[in-house]
C-alpha positions in Angstrom: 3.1 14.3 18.4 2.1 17.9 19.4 6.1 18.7 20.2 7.2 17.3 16.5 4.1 19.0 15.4 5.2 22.5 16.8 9.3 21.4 15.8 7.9 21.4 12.2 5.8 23.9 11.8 8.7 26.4 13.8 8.0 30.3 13.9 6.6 33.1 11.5 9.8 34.4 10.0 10.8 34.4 6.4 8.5 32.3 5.2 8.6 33.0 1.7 11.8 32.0 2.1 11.6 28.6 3.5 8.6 28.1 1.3 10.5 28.0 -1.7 14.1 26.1 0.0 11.8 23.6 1.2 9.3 23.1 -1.8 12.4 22.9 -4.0 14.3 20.1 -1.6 10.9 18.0 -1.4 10.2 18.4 -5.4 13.8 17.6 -6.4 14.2 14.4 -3.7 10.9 13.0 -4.9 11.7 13.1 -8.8 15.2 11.4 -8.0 13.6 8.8 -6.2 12.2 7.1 -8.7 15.0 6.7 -10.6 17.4 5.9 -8.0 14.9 3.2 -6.6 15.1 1.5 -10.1 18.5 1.2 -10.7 19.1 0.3 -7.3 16.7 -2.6 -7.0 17.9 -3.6 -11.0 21.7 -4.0 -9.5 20.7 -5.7 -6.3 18.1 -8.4 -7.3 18.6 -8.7 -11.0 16.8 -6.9 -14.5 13.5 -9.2 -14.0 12.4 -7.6 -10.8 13.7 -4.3 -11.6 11.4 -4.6 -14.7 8.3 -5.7 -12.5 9.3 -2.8 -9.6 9.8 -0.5 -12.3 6.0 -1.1 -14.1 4.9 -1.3 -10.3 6.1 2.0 -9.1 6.6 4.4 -12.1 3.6 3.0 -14.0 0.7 1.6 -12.5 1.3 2.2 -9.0 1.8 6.4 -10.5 -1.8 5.2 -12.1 -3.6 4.4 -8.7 -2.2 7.9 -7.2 -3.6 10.0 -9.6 -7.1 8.2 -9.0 -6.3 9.1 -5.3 -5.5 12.5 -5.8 -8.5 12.8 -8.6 -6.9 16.4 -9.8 -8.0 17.9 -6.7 -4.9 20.0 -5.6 -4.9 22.7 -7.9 -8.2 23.3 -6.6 -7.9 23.3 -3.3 -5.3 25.3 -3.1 -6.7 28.0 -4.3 -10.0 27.4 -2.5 -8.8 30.4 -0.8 -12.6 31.6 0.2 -13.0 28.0 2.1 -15.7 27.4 -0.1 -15.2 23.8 1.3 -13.7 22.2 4.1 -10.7 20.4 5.4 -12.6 17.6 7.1 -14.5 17.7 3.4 -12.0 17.2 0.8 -10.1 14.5 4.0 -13.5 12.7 3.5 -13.5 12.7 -0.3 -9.8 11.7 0.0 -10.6 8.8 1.7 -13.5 7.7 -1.0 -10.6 8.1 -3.6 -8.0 6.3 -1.7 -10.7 3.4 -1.1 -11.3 3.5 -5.2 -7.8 3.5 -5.7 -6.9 0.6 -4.0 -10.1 -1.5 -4.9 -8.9 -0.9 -8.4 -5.5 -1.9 -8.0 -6.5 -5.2 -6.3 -8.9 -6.0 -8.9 -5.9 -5.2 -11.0 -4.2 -7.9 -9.7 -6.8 -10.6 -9.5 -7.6 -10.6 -13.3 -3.9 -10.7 -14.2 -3.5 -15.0 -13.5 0.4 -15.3 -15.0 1.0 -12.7 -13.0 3.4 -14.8 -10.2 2.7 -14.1 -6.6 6.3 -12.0 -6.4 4.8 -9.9 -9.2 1.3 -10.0 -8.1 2.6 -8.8 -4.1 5.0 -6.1 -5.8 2.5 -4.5 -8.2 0.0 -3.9 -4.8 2.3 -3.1 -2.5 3.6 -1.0 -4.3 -0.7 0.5 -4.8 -0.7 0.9 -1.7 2.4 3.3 -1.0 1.6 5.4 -3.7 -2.1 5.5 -2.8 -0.8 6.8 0.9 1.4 9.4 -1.1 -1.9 10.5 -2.4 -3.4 10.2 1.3 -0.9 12.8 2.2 -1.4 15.5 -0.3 -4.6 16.4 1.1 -2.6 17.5 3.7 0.1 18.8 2.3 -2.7 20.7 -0.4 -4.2 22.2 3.4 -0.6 23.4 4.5 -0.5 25.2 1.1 -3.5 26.5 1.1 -2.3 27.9 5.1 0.4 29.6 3.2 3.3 27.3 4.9 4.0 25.4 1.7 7.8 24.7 3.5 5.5 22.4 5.1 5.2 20.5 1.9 7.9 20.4 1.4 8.9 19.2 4.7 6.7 16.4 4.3 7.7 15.7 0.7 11.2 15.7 2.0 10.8 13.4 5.1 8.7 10.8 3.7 10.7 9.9 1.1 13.9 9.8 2.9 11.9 7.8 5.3 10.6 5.0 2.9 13.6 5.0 0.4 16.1 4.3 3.4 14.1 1.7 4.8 12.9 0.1 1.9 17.2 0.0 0.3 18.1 -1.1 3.6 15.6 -4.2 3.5 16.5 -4.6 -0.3 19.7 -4.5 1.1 19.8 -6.8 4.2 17.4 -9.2 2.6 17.6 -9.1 -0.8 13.8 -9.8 -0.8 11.9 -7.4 -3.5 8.1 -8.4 -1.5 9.8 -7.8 2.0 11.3 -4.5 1.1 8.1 -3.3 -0.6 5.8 -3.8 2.5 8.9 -2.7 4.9 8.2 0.8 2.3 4.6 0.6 2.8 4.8 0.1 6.8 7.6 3.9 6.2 5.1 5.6 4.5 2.1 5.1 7.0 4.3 6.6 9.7 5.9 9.0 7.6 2.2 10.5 7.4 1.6 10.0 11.3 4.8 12.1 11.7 4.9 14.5 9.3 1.0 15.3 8.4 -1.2 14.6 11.4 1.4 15.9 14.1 1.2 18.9 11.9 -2.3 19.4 10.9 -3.3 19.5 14.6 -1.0 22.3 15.7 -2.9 24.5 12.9 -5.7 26.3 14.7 -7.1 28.0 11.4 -7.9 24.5 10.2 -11.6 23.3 9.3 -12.1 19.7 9.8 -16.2 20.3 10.0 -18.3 17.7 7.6 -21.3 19.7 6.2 -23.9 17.6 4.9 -24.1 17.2 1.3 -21.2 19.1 0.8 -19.0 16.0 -0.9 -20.7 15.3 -4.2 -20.6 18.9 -5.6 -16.9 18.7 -4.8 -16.7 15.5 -6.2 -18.1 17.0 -9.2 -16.3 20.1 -9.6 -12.8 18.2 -10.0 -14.2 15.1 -12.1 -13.5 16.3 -15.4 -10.0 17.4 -13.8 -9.7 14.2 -12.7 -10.8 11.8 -16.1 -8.1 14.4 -17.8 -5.2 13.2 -15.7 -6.1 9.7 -15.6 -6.1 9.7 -19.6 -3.1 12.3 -19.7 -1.1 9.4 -17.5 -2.7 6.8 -19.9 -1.4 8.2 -22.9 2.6 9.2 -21.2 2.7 5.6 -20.2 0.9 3.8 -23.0 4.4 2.2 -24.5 5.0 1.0 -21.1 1.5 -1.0 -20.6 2.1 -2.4 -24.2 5.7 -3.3 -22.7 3.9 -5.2 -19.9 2.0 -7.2 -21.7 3.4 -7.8 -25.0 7.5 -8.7 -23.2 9.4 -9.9 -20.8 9.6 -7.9 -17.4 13.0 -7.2 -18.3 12.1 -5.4 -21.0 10.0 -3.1 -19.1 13.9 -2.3 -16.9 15.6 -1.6 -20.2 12.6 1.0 -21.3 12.6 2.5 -18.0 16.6 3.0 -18.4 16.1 4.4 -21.9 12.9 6.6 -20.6 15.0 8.0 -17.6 16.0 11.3 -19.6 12.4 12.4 -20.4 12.4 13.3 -16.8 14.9 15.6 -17.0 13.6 17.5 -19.6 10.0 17.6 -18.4 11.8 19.1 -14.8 13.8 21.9 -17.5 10.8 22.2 -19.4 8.5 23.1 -16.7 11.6 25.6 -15.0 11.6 27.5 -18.4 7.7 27.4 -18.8 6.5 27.7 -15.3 7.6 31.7 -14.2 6.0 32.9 -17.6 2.4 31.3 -17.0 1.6 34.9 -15.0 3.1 37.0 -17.3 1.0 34.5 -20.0 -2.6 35.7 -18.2 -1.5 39.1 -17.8 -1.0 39.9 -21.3 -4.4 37.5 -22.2 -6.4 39.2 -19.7 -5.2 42.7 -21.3 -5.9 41.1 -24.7 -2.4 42.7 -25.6 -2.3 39.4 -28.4 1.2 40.2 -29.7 2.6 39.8 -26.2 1.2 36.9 -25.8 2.0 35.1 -29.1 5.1 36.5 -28.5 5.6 34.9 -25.2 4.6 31.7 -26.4 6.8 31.3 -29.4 9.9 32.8 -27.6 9.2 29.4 -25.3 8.7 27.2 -28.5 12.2 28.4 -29.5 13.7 27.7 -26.3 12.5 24.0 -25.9 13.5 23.7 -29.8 17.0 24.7 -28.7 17.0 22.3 -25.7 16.0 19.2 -28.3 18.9 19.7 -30.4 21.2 20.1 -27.5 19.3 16.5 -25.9 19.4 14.9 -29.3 22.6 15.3 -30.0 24.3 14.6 -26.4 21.6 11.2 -26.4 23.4 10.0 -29.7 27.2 11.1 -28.8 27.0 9.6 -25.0 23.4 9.2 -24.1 23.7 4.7 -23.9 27.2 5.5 -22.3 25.9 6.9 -19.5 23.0 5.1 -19.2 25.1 1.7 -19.2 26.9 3.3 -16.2 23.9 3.6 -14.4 22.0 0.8 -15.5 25.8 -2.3 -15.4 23.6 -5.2 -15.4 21.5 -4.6 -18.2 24.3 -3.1 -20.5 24.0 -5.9 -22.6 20.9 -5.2 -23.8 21.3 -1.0 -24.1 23.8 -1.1 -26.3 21.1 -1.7 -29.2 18.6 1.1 -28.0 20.4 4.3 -29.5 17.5 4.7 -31.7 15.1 4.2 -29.3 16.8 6.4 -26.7 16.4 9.1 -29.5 12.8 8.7 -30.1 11.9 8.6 -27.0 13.8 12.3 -26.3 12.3 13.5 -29.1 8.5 12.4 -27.3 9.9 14.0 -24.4 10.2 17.0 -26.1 6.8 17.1 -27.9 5.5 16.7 -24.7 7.1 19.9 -23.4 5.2 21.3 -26.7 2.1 19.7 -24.8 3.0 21.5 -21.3 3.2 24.8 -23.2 -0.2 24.4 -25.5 -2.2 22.9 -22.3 -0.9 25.9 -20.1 -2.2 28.6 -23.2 -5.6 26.4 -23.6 -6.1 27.0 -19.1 -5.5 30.4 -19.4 -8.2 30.8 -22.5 -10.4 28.9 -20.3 -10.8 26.1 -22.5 -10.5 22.9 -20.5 -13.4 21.5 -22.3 -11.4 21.4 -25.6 -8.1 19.6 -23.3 -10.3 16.7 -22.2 -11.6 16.5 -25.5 -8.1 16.2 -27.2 -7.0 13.8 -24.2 -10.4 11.6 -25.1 -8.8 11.6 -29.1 -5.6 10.9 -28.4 -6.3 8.1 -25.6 -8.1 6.1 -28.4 -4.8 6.4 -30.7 -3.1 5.0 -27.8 -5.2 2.2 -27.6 -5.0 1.5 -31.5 -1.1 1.6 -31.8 1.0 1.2 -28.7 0.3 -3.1 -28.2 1.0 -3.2 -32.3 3.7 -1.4 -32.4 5.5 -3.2 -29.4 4.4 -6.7 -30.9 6.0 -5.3 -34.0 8.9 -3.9 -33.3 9.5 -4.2 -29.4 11.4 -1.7 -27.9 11.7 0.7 -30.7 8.4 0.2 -31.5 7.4 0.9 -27.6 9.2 4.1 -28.3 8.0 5.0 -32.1 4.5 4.9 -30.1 5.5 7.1 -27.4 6.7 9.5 -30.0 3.8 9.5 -32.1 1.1 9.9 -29.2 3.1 12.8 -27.9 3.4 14.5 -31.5 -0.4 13.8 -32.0 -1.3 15.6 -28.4 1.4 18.7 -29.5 -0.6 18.7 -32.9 -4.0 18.2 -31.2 -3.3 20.7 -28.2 -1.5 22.9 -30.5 -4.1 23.3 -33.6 -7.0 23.7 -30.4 -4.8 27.0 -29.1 -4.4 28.7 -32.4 -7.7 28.4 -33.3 -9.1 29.6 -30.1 -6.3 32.5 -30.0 -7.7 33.6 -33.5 -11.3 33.5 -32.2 -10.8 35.5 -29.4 -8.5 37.7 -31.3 -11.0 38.8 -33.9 -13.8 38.9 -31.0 -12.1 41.3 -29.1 -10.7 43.4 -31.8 
């Protein structure tokens, strides 16, 4: 362990460099995991597991890690003064992990149609997403070091890890439960390999416990946290109203049609990301113009990239997707208009990136949790209705709506707060 841990950490040059080669390989393998996982497991066992995998994985196993993680990373990276401990936010990890998994178990238990195929899938499934949350406390630490290639090392390893070994079982067995807990078993020793061998070569580390020390950090990231859990709520509120208004297999055509909102929010956030600095700088300076001007030069550009989406979804979008997705071609050649909607909710959630980013840098996170709070209470009201009403276009009408209300919401907060300060200051 102490020889892989020294192999990965290697030496002190040009680590800027491998910082971002290896952040970039890790980020890019872990979004195309998802969606190779849930094609793959669709073609091998059939649309009715790949519908329950897909909810299990993408949906409310993604849930469970963001109660895990409770919004703590941004934080703890840039606890740069070691205001708190390693050993302290590792001990609050655990606590979230623990809550996590109660949660998803409990889950389970009050779900009685689920069958024990679904019911094994949805928690195994918990559980390795809980232990990706496990390991970003770790990975968060390595950052905070300054050796994010270590991340990305880790990000990288893991999942090549627990994807091969869970397609091989799919594979070899064509057992969905088997392959889920053979993925499980992957990701526990992907973190003994690739986070603990590491953690222990890093002398700078703190793993001290002060007393008292884990409910103020609890508290700093909690309304961090109930944001995320509600922002999740309200991306994947079609897909719960999916779950338990239809068939799983439903939930494996959504999923298919769903698949190009991930590209866009990975395009999205590489056009909005590199401009968040430039974003404070001119706030900060209260140079207004610059920073109105910033922000509509971005609007523009994801206005741009919707026509371009729209237009390629409608001339080739179920095409492609059929190519992907052979054995539930059948039932995508009737989702054009979903596949549409659903783009153009991928888009008005870039609008939401953009707005929540502006609404950080005014320091107004009060005003996002309220506007999650609003629009998390729309989602309730409309996403089971408009499934039972109109099934998968309706799942997608929904999705399209709550993301327009959130742009409107987020959007409406940032003006208003950009005028106030605006006149303040001048």
């Amino acid at each position: 362990m102490s020889w892989l841990g020294k192999l990965l950490i290697g030496g002190d040059r040009q680590i800027e460099k491998r910082n971002m080669s290896w952040n970039m390989l890790g980020s890019f393998l872990y979004a195309l995991a998802s969606m190779v996982l849930t094609i793959a497991v669709i073609q091998i066992v059939g649309e009715d597991e790949g519908g329950i995998f897909s909810f299990a994985y993408s949906t409310f196993g993604q849930h469970m890690f963001m109660v895990a993680y409770f919004g703590m990373r941004p934080f703890q990276i840039t606890d740069t003064r070691q205001r708190y401990t390693f050993g302290e936010y590792l001990r609050l990890r655990f606590i979230t992990c623990a809550g996590a998994l109660a949660v998803g178990l409990f889950y389970v238990l009050i779900n009685p149609d689920y069958t024990w195929v679904k019911a094994s899938t949805v928690f195994l499934m918990v559980c390795y997403k809980v232990i990706d949350g496990f390991a970003d406390v770790y990975e968060a630490e390595f950052q905070r070091d300054g050796r994010l290639y270590l991340t990305g090392k880790s990000n990288t390893f893991r999942t090549l890890l627990s994807v091969g070994i869970f397609l091989g079982t799919l594979l070899l067995t064509g057992n969905l439960v088997l392959s889920c807990a053979a993925a499980v078993a992957a990701q526990i020793a992907g973190v003994v390999l690739f986070n603990l061998s590491v953690i222990g070569q890093l002398p700078q580390v703190n793993h001290r416990i002060r007393k008292g020390r884990i409910l103020p950090l609890m508290k700093e990231n909690i309304v961090l946290f109930l944001s995320v859990i509600l922002d999740f709520y309200v991306f994947s509120a079609a897909k719960y109203a999916i779950e338990t208004n239809m068939a799983d297999k439903y939930q494996a055509v959504f999923s298919a049609i769903f698949m190009p909102t991930s590209v866009i929010n990975l395009v999205a956030g590489f056009v909005i990301r590199p401009y968040i600095t430039r974003l404070s700088e001119r706030w900060e300076a209260g140079a207004f113009r610059g920073f109105s001007g910033i922000i509509g030069r971005l609007a523009a550009v994801i206005a741009a990239l919707t026509v371009l989406a729209v237009g390629g979804a409608w001339l080739i979008g179920i095409p492609v997707l059929s190519r992907l997705y052979p054995k539930i071609e059948y039932m995508l050649v009737s989702c054009r208009v979903p596949l549409i909607l659903i783009i153009l909710g991928g888009a008005f959630n870039a609008y939401v990136n953009l707005f929540y980013y502006a609404l950080i840098i005014m320091q107004e996170q009060r005003r996002i949790f309220l506007g999650y709070v609003f629009v998390t209470l729309l989602a309730v009201l409309v996403s089971s209705p408009c499934v039972r009403a109109g099934g998968i276009a309706g799942g997608a009408l929904s999705y399209m709506f709550l993301m327009a209300a959130l742009t409107a919401c987020f959007g409406l907060m940032a003006l208003l707060c950009y005028r106030r300060e605006k006149r303040r200051r001048l």
